[in-house]
matplotlib code that plots the C-alpha trace (Angstrom):
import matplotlib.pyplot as plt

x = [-0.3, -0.7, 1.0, 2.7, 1.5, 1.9, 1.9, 4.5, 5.7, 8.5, 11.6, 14.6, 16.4, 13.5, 14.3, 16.5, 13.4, 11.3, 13.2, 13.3, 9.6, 8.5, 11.1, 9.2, 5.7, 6.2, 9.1, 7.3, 6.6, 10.5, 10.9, 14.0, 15.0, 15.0, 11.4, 10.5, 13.1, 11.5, 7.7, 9.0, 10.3, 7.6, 4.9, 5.9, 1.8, 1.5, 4.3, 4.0, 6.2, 4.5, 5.6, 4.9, 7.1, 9.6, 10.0, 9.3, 6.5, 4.7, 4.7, 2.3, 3.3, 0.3, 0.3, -1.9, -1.8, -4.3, -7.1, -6.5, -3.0, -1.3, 2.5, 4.3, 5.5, 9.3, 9.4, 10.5, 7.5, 9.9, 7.0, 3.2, 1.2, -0.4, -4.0, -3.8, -7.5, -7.2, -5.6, -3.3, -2.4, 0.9, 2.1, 0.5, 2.7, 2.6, 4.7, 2.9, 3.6, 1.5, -1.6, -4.7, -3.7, -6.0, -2.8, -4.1, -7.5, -6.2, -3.6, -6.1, -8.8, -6.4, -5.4, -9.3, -9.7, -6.6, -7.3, -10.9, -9.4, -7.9, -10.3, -9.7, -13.4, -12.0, -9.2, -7.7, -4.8, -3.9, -5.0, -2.6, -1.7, -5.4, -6.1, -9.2, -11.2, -9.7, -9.8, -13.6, -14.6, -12.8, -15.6, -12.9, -15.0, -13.1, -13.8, -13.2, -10.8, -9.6, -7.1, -5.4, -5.3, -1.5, -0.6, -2.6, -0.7, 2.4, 1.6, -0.2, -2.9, -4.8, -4.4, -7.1, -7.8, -9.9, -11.8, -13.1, -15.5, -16.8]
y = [5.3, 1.8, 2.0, -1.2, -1.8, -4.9, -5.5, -8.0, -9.5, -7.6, -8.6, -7.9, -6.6, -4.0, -2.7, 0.1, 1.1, 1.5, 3.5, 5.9, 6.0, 6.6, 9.6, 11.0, 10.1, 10.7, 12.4, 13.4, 9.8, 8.8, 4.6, 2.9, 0.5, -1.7, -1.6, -2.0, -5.4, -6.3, -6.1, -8.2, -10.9, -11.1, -11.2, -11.1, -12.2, -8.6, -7.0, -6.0, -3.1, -1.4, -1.2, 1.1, -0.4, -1.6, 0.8, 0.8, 3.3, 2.1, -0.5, -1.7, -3.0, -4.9, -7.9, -8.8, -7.3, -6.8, -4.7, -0.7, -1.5, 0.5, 0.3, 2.7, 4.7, 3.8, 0.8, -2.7, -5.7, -8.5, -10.5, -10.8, -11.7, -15.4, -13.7, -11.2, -10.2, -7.5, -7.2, -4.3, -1.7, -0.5, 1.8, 2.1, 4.6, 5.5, 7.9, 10.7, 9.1, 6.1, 8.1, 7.8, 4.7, 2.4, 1.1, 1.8, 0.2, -2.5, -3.4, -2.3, -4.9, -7.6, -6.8, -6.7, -10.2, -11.6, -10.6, -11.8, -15.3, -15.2, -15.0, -11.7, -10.0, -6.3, -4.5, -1.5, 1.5, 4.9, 7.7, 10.4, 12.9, 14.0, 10.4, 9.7, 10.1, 7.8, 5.0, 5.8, 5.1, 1.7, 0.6, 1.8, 4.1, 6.5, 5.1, 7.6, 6.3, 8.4, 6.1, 6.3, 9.8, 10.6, 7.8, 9.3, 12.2, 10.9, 10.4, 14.0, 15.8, 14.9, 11.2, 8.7, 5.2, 3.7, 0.0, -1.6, -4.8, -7.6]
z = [-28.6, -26.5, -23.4, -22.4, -18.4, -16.1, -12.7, -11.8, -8.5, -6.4, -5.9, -4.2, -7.1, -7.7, -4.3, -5.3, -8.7, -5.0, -3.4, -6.4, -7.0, -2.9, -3.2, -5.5, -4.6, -1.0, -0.2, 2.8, 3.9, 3.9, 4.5, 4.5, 2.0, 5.2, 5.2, 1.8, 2.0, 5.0, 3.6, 0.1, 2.3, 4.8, 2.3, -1.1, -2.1, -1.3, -3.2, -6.6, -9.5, -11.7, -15.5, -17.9, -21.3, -19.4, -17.0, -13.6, -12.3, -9.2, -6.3, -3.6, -0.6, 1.3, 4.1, 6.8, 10.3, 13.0, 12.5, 13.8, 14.9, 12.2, 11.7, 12.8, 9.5, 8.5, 11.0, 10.9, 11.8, 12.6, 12.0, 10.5, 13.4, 13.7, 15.0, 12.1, 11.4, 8.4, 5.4, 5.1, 2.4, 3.9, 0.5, -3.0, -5.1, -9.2, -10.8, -12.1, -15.7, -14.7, -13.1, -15.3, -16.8, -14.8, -13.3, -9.7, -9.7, -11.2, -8.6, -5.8, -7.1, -7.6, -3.6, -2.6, -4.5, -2.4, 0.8, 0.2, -1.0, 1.7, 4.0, 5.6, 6.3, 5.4, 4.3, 5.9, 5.3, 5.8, 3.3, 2.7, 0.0, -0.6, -1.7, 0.2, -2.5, -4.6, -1.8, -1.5, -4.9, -4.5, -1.3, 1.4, 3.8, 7.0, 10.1, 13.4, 15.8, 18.3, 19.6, 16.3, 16.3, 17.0, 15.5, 12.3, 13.0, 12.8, 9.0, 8.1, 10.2, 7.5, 7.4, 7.8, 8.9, 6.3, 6.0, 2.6, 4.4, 2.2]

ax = plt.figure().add_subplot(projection="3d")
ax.plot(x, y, z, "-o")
ax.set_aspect("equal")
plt.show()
């Protein structure tokens, strides 16, 4: 059976299909619909929905920011900053219907080829729900910051700050 699966742009009207799917995929990682709004608008290069025949099963949320300055989680940027010197993977969530399909590493190299387009020299996020290995076979490596640490903690305990470099 051939699954129908596209990666499409975000947009505001998929807002509330995002809000579903991060309540499910991390209902322990609770954003507002505020944020999600906010990241779409701000950089909607970034932004894509996941479909699986139709139906929506995943979004990433991405933009660029300053390099180990991580947003706060479930806060508002106002703005990207002017000086920003990483390229950011704020949220990357797939139902558990889309896991397997591929879905994921497409999406992740289709970010890795923006941000290096670009310009940005690495890419950078926060690994949660046990999904460091899956950022490591895509390049991204866990760098020790103890500076980050509460904010890490404000995540999971066992959150980390990962960089892909190019």
């Amino acid at each position: 059976m051939n699954i129908a699966m596209h990666w499409r742009a975000l947009t505001t009207l998929d807002l509330p299909a995002v809000e579903a799917i991060a309540a499910i995929v991390h209902p322990t990682f609770p954003e507002d619909t505020a944020v999600f709004a906010e990241r779409q608008r701000l950089y909607p290069e970034g932004t894509r929905l996941l479909e699986l025949d139709g139906k929506p099963s995943g979004y990433i949320l991405s933009h660029p920011w300053r390099f180990a300055q991580l947003p706060a989680l479930n806060a508002l940027l106002g703005v990207l900053p002017a000086d920003a010197d990483t390229y950011y993977l704020h949220d990357l969530a797939l139902l558990p219907s889309a896991r397997g399909t591929g879905a994921a590493a497409m999406i992740v190299g289709d970010m890795l080829r923006h941000a290096r387009a670009a310009g940005f020299a690495n890419v950078s996020l926060v690994a949660v729900n046990g999904s460091l290995p899956f950022w490591y076979k895509h390049g991204f490596r866990a760098e020790a910051r103890p500076e980050l640490a509460d904010k890490l903690n404000s995540y999971e305990h066992a959150a980390r700050f990962m960089v892909r470099r190019f």
